[in-house]
N, C-alpha and C positions, 0 to 999 in steps of 0.2 A: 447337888449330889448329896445324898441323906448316908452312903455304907462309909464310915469312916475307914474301916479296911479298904477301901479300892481307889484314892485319891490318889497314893504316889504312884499307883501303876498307871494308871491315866495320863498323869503327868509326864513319868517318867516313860511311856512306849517309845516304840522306835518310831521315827519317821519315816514315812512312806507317802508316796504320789501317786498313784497310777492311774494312767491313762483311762480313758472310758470312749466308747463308742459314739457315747452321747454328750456332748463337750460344747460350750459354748459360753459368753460373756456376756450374763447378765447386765446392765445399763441401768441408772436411777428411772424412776417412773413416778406420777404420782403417786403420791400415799393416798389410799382409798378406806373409806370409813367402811366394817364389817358392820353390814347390820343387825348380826346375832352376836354381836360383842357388849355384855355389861360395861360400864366403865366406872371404878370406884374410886373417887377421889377421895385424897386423905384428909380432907377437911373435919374430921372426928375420927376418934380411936374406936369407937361404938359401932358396931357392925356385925348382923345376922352371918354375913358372911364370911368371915375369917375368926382365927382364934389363934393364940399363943401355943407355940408348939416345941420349947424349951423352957427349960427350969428357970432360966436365965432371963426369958421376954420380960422387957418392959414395954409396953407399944407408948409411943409418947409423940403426940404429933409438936411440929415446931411450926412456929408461925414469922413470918415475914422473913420467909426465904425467897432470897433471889433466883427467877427462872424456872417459875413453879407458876401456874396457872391461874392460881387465885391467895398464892403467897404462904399456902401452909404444904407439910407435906410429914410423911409419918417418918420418923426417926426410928432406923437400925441400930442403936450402939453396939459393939463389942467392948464390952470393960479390959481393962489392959489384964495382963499374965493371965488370957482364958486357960482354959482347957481345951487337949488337941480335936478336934473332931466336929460335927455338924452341932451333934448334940450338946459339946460345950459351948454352942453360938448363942445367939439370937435371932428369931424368927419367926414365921405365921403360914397358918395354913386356912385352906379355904375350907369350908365347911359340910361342903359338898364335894362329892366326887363328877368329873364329869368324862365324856367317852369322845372324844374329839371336838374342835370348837377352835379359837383362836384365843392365845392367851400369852398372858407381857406385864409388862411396864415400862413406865414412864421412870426415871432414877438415875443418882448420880452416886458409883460406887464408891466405897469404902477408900479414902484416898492414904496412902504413907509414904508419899514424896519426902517429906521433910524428917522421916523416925530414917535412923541409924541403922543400918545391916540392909538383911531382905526380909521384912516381916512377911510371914506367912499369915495371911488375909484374906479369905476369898467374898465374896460375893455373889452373890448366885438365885434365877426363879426358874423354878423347873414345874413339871407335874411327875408327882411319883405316887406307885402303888406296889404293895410288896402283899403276895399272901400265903408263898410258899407253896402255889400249885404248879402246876406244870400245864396249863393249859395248851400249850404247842409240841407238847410230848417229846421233846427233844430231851428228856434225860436231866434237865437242868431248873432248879425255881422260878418262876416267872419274878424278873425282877423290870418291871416297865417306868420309864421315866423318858424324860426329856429334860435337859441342861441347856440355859444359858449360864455359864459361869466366867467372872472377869477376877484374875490377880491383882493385888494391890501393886505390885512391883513393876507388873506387865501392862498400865490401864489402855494399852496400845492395842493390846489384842483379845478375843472373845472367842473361848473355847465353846464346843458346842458338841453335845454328844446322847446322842439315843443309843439309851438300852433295853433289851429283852427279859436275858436273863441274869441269875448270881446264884450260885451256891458257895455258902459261906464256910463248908465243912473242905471243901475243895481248895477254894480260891478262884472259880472257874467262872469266867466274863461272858456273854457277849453283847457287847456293846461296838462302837462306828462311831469315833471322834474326827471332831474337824478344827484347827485352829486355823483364825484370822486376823491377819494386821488392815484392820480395819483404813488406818492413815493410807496404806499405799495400796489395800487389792489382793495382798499375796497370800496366795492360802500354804501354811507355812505344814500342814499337818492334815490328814484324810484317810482315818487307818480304822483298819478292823477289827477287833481285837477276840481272838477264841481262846487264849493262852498269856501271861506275863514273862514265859519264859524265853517265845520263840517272835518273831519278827512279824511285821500287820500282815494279814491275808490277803490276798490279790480281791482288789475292788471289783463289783459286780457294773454292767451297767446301770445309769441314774445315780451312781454312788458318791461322783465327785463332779457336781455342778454347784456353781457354774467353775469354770478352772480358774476364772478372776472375777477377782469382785469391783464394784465400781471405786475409786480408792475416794477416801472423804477426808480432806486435808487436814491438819490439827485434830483429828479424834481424841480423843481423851476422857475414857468413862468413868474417872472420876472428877475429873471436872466442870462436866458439863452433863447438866440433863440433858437422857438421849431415852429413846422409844424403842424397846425391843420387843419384837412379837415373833410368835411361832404360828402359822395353822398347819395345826394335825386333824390328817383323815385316814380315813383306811389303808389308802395307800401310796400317801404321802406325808413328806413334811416340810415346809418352808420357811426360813428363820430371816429376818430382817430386821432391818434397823431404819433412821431415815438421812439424810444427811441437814444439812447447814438450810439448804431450802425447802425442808418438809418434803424429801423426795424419795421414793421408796430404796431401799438401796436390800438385796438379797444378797444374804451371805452363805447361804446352804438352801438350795432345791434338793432335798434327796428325794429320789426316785425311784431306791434300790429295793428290791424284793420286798414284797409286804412280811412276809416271816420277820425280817430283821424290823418291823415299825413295830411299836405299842400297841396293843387291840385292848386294856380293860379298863374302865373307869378309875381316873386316878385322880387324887387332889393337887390344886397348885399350892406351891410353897415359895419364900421367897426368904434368904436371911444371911447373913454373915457371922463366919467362922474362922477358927484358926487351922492351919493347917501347920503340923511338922514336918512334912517330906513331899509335899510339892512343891517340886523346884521352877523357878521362873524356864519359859521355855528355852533351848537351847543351854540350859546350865546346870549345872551339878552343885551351883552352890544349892547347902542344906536352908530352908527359911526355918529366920528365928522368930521365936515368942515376943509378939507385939508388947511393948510395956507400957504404952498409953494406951488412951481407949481408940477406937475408931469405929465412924459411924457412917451408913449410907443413908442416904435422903429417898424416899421414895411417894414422887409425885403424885402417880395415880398407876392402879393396878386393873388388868384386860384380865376377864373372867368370861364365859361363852352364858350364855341369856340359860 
């Protein structure tokens, strides 16, 4: 998520469930190789394809990491006492913009099990693009992205959330967040969001699949490299992970009205941040300012050919 204004509201919506027409439980499946999927291993910092998209990047790959494909993999640090916000992270963006395709990685987020309090942490690869038009004429900025994002505090579960639009003189969202407890399947979160003042809007069909996810026992996204992929198309978008046996495991099929998906060329990004007011889920405690550093590992990054 790049609007630092719109992260505690995300956080903080209300939770809401609602039922859909179209409902069903997803089951692991193989994982199937895209064949218009780039795949860039972090074996070098050197890359036509990405670039430093904070004041703050250092790209630094580490070598003879455990659980990494060929043992290197590109280092996120966040320095400790960041600054709140995307922009006082660390990060990269792709170099190119691209218009649906399937796009991920391979990575083991940002871990602060062992730091004092709730550091506000996030971790996050999305694709976004922002240009201030209104191409859907709804009155509102075109503001298109798509989020994977995991809390340090929470490595249990994986927020996920496509947006449309933002106007930042308003405050005014819409966006469709979903959170998952990846361990057990429970989709804890599936809201709508037109407003931060007033409660999620009643789900369309295709909007909340599958209603369980297959549950993948010990999840744990910062400890363990794990495979997150999106494919976006016109008028879908499907977010997965894999489990313990390389098995496809779907955490969101949306379905829901093409208007509510992405239509414009957007770059991927991938980085970690600090956040002040996104609260772990289910909590009102406030996250504090990380005071050590912390770093995500990322093994290899899904670009569309």
């Amino acid at each position: 998520m790049f609007g630092a204004g719109r992260v505690r509201r995300i956080g903080g919506a209300a939770l809401a469930l609602a039922s859909s027409a179209l409902v069903s439980v997803l089951v692991a499946q193989p994982a199937l190789a895209a064949s218009a999927t780039r795949t860039l291993p972090w074996t070098t910092t050197s890359s036509n394809l990405i670039r430093p998209n904070t004041t703050y990047t250092n790209l630094e790959t580490a070598t003879r990491v455990p659980g990494t494909a060929d043992g290197k993999a590109l280092k996120l640090t966040l320095p400790a006492n960041p600054e709140a916000g995307p922009m006082g992270g660390v990060g990269f963006e792709s170099t190119k913009a691209y218009r649906f395709g399937t796009f991920g990685s391979r990575m083991k987020t940002a871990d602060c099990s062992d730091q004092p309090g709730t550091p506000g942490v996030i971790s996050a690869a999305f694709t976004y693009s922002r240009d201030h038009a209104d191409t859907n004429g709804n009155g509102l900025p075109d503001n298109n992205e798509i989020d994977f994002e995991f809390l340090c505090s929470q490595p249990e579960l994986v927020w996920m959330t496509i947006w449309t639009d933002y106007d930042e003189l308003t405050d005014t969202p819409r966006a469709i967040t979903r959170v998952v407890n990846v361990r057990t399947g429970q989709v804890l979160k599936n809201c709508y969001i037109k407003s931060w003042v007033s409660d999620c809007e009643a789900l369309l069909p295709g909007e909340n699949l599958p209603v369980k996810t297959t549950p993948v026992p010990g999840f744990n996204a910062a400890k363990q490299f794990r495979t997150y992929k999106f494919d976006w198309s016109t008028n879908r978008i499907t977010f997965y992970t894999v489990d313990d046996r390389n098995r496809k495991v779907v955490l969101w099929d949306y379905r829901g009205p093409k208007d509510r998906i992405p239509q414009s060329p957007s770059l991927f990004m991938q980085n970690v941040w600090h956040s002040a007011n996104w609260s772990p889920f289910g909590s009102t405690v406030r996250p504090s300012r990380p005071t050590v550093a912390n770093t995500a590992l990322i093994d290899t990054t899904f670009l569309p050919q």
